[in-house]
N, C-alpha and C positions, 0 to 999 in steps of 0.2 A: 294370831299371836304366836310367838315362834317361845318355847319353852326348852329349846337348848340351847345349851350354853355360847355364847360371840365368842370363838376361840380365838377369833383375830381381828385386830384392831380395825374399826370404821375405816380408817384413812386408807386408800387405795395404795396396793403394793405393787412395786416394779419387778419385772421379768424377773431379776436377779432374787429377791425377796421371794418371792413365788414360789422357785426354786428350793428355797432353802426352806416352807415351810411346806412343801410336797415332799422333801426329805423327812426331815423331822417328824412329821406325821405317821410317814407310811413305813420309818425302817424303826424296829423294834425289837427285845429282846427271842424272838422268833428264829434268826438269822443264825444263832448259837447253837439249837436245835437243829438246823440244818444237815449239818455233818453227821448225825443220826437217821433221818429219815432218808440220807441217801445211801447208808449200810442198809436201811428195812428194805428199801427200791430199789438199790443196785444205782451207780455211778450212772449207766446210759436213762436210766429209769425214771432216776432224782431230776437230772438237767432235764429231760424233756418237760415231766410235771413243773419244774419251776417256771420252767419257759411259759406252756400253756397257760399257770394261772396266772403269772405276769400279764399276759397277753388278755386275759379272759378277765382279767380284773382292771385294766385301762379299757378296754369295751364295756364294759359297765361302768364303769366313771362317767362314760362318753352319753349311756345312754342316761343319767343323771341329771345331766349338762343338757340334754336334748329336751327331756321330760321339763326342766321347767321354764327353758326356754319356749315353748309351745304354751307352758299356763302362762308366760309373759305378754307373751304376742296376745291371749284372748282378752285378758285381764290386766291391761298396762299401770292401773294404778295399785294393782295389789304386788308388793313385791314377796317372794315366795322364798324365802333365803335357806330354810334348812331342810333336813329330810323327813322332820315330823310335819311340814307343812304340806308338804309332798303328797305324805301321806293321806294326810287330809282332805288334801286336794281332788284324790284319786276316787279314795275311799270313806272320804268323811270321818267323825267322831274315831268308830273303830280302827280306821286308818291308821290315824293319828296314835291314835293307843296304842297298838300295837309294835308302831314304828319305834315309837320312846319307850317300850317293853325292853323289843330288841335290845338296842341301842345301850340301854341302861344297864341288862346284865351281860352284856359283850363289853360293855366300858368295867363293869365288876369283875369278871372272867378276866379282863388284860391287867387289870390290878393286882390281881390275884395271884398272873405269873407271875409279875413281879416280885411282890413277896416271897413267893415258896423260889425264882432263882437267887434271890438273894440271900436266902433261908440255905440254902445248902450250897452255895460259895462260900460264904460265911462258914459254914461246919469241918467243909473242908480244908480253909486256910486255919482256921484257931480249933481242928481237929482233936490235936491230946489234950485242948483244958475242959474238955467234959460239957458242956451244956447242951442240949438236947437242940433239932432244927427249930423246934415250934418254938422255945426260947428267943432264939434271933430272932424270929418273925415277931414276938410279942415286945424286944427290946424296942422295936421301930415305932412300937403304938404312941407312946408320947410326942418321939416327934414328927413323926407325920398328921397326927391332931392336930400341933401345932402352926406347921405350914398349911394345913387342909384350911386354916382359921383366916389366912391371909385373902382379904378380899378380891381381890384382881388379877388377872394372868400376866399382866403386866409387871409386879413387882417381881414374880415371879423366874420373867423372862431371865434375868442372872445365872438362875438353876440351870436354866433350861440347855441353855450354850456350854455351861460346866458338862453337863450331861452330855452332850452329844460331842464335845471333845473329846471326854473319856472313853463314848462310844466307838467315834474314830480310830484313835491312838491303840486301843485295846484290840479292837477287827484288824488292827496294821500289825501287832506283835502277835497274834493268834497265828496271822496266815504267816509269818517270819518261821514263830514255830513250827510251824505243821510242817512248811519245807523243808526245814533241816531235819528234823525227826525222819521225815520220809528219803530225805538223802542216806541221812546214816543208816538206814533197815534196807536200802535197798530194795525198796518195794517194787512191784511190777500192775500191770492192769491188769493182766491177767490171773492175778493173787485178788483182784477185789471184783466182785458180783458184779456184771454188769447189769442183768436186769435181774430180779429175785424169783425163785420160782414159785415161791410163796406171793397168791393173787390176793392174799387179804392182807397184806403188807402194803399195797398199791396205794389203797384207801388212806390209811393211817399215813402214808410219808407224805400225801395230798392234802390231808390234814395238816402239818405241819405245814404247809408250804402257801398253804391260803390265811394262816396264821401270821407267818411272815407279812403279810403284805397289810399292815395297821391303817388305821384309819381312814376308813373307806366314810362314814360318816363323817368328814372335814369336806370333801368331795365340793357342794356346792358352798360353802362357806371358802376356798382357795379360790374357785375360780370368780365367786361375787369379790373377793378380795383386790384383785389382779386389775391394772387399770385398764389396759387392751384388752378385752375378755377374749377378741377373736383368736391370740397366740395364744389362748391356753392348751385347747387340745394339742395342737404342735409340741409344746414346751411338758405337756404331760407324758407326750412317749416319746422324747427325746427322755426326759428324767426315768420314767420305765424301765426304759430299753437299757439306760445303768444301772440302775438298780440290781434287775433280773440278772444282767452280767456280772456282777460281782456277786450275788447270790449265790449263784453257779459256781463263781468261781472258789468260794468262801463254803460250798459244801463239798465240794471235789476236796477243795487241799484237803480238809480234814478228818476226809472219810481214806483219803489216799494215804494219809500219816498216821491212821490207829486203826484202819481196817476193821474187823469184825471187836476191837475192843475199845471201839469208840462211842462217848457216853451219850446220855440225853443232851447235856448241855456241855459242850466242846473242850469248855475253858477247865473242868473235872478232868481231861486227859490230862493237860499239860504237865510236866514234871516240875517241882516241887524247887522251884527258885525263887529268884527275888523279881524278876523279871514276870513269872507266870502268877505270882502273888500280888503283886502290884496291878496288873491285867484284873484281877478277882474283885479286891480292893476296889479300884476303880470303876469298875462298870456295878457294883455294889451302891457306892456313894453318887455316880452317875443315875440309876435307876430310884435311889430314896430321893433325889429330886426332885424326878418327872413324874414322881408317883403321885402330886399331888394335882397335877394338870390331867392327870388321867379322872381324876377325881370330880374336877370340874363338871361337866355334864351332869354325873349325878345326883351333884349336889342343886345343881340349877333347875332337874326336873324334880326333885323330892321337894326343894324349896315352892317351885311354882305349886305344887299342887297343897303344900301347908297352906299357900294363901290363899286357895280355892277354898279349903276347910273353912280357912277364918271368913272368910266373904260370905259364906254359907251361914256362917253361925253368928252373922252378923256384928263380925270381932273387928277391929283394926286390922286394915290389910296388909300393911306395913309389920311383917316380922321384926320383933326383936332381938337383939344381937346373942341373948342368952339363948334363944331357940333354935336360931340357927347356928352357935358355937354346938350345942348338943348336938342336933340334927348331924350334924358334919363327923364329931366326935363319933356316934353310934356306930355312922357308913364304916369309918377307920376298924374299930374293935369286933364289928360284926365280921367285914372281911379276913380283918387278920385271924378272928377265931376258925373261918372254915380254909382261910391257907394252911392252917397247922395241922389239916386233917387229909391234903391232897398229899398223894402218894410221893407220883415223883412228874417232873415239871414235862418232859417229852409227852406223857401220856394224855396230861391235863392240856397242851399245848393242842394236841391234835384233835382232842373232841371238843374244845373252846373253836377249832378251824375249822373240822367237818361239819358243826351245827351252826354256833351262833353267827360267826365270819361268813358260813356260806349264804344261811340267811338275806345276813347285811349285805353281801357283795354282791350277791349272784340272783338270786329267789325273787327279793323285794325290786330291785331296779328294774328284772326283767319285764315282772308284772306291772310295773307299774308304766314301761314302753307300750307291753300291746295294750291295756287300759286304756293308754290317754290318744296311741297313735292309731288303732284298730285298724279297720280297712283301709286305709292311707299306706300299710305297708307293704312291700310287695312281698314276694315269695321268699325270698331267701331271706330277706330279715328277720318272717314270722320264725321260718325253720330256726335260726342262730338264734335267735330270743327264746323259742323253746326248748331249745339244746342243752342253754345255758340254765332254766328253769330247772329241768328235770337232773339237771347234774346237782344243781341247787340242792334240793329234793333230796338226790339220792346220797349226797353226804352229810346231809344234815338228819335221817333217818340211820344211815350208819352208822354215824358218830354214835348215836345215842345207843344202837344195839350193842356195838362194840363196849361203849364205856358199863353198859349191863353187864353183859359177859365178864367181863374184866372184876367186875364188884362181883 
């Protein structure tokens, strides 16, 4: 039984469709962050790591796509659609556990930025009238309850296209600004770091940069979506390989237009118009949209397991609407109470990347190739699967040293 949420509709989508929800998915408030972690890494530093984890995170997609195509081929009448099944598959009960562990407070962690960037866009545009960040962040608790309450992703989808036009439009006047800023300073490259000589900055911009790259859990739900399944890989690093490109190109302008005085979150540089205000605004109103789709999953696996309780305790399996209105309500006010408590969004951005992201992206897929494919593979693959394992590993270990340190 598959206990995450159907983030896309049964009906099979075309190439085009596909496209647009491997966008959606994977470009996130992250991308903002960008122009930060390429001042911690240096310009040459930043584009290589974005490259790399582009790169390292469509080969894990792939090997996703590979894993349960293999449980297809053994098992043709079980169909295997998400990553908790995956899991289960591999590693049974615990698998499974653990997968929707992950999955669950990495979808809490992505909400979470949300909140705390909106929390301090917000402070910044309505600055002199006094209310504290954690204020903003608690203004949003009604209504994001509210939509949290809306059954379907479906009705939802209106938001969702609101949102990612704002997202759009706001990444087009970010990079406008950043070129004219950096016109009028007359900056040079050799004015900005190419690589940092600081090696514990490496970590953390790499952090950021596996952040960026959202929803590695949609993974087999896009391509079970897709009618051709065979042009998915194709169509996934063609989409990539733009993505990462404008990534690059969207942390360069802006690390090139504020140099060493540029913020965690980019859209804090811009000078104080109506133009750079409206950018804030919008991708503000943009992100209280999509906050409720990030919510989804959680709500689907907190829900499946209330009817576990009730079946247990030999209750009606069927929730009622008051249980799951609360249920839903709790997730919102519990989040919003520890956004009001994170620091500042860069920092939280990169140990939600080095840990839980790496986890998801990198860790659990690896393991879960040599598991199912073992000796079937040949040499270079064990070596690239354990490459990726141990890289896995070792920023998900550092994230958490560092974020210690840090407290």
């Amino acid at each position: 039984m598959d206990h995450e949420t159907p983030l896309l509709s049964s009906k099979r989508a075309s190439k085009l469709q596909t496209l647009g929800n491997i966008i959606v998915t994977v470009v996130g408030t992250g991308v903002l962050g960008l122009p930060f972690a390429f001042r911690i890494a240096g310009w040459v530093a930043g584009s290589l790591g974005v490259a790399i984890v582009g790169i390292s995170t469509y080969y894990c997609m792939l090997l996703l796509v590979w894993c349960r195509d293999k449980l297809a081929s053994e098992e043709p009448l079980v169909e295997s659609r998400s990553y908790g099944d995956l899991g289960y598959r591999c590693y049974g009960i615990l698998g499974r556990y653990l997968t929707e562990f992950i999955i669950v407070v990495a979808q809490c962690a992505g909400a979470i930025a949300y909140l705390v960037f909106i929390g301090q866009n917000l402070d910044s545009v309505f600055q002199k009238y006094g209310p504290s960040l954690a204020s903003y962040i608690f203004m949003l608790v009604p209504v994001e309850i509210g939509m949290s309450w809306i059954g379907s992703l479906s009705a939802l989808a209106p938001f969702s296209i609101f949102a990612d036009v704002c997202n759009v439009l706001a990444m087009g006047i970010v990079v406008k600004e950043d070129v004219q800023v950096a016109l009028e300073d007359g900056f040079s490259f050799r004015e900005r770091t190419a690589i940092t000589s600081n090696i514990g900055g490496l970590p953390f911009a790499a952090g950021m940069a596996v952040f960026c790259f959202e929803g590695f859990g949609m993974t087999l739900a896009l391509e079970n979506s897709m009618k051709d399944k065979a042009k998915f890989p194709k169509l996934l690093a063609q989409t990539f390989s733009g993505i990462t490109l404008v990534y690059i190109l969207f942390g360069l302008c802006g690390y090139m237009a504020f140099g060493e005085e540029t913020r965690d979150i980019v859209t804090l540089n811009l000078p104080r118009s109506w133009s750079s205000l409206s950018v804030q605004v919008g991708l503000c109103l943009g992100l209280m949209f999509t906050f409720p789709i990030m919510l989804h999953p959680i709500n689907e696996i907190v829900e499946g397991k209330l009817k576990i309780i009730r079946r247990n305790n030999n209750d009606s399996i069927r929730l009622g609407k008051i249980t799951v209105y609360i249920s839903r309500a709790i997730v919102v006010v519990v989040l919003a109470v520890i956004a009001s408590f994170v620091p500042e969004f860069g920092v939280f951005a990169s140990f939600v990347g080095s840990t839980l992201c790496a986890m998801l992206s990198f860790v659990l897929p690896a393991t879960f190739h040599l598991k199912l494919f073992g000796s079937s593979l040949c040499l270079w693959q064990k070596v690239l699967d354990y490459i990726v394992l141990i890289s896995g590993l070792f920023f998900a270990v550092y994230g958490t040293y560092n974020t210690i340190v840090g407290i």
